[in-house]
N, C-alpha and C positions, 0 to 999 in steps of 0.2 A: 420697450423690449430691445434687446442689445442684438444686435444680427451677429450671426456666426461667419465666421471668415471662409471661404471655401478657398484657401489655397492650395489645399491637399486635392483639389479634384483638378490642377494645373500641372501634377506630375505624375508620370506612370500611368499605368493600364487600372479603371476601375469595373467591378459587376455594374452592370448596367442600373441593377436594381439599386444600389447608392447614389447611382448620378437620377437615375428618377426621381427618387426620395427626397434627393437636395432640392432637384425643382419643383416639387410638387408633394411639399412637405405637410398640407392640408387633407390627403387620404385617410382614411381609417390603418388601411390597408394596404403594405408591400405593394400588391399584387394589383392593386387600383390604380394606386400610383405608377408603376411600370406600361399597365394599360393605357393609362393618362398621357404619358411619356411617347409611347408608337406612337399612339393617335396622332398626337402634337406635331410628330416629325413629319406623318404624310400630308399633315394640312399647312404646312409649312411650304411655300411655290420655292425655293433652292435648296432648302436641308435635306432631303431625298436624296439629290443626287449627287450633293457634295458628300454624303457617308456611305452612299454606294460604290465612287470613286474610291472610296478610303478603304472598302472590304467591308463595309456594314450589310449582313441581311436582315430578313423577318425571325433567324432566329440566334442571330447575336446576344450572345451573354455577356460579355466583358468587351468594355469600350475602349480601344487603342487612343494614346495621346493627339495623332491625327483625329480621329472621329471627333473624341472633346474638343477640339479647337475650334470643329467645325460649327460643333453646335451652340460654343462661347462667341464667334464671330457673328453667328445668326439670334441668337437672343439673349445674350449678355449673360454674366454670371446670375448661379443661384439668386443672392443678394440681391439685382437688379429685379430679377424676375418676382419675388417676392414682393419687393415695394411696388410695382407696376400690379401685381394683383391685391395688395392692400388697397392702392387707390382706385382701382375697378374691381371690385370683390366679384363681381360677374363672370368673370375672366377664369373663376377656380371651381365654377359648376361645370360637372361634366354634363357633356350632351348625349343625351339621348340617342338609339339610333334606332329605325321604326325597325319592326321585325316583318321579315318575308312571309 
């Protein structure tokens, strides 16, 4: 399979929900995927507060070119992150979380 290039998420302002998508392009669903995405970001020990610095909240829609860098310097492009979960397929199950 030919991996897609994501240069287009290296320029300009994107919906949050296409830079989810790019990373976590094994959801059924948009909206799993965008969940997949926050989650990721708060269990991530720096990407919190390097996209809070930048203007990121809990209810950001569209990602500033600052934001994507941040999140390109902390886990590499789509592409990377793809082949890093092909070779741990583990890595693109979501977790469960117990209910109160």
């Amino acid at each position: 399979m030919k991996i897609k290039s994501y240069d287009w998420l290296l320029c300009g302002c994107h919906a949050l929900s296409e830079v989810a998508i790019a990373y976590f392009p094994n959801f059924q669903y948009n909206s799993s995927a965008v969940r997949a995405f926050r989650r990721t970001i708060t269990e991530h020990p720096a990407l919190p507060q390097q996209l809070t610095e930048a203007g990121f909240t809990p209810h950001t829609q569209t990602l500033t070119p600052q934001q994507i860098a941040a999140i390109v310097r902390c886990w590499g492009t789509p592409a990377l992150v793809y082949e890093m979960i092909k070779e741990n397929p583990y890595l693109a199950i979501p977790k469960m979380r117990k209910k109160i």
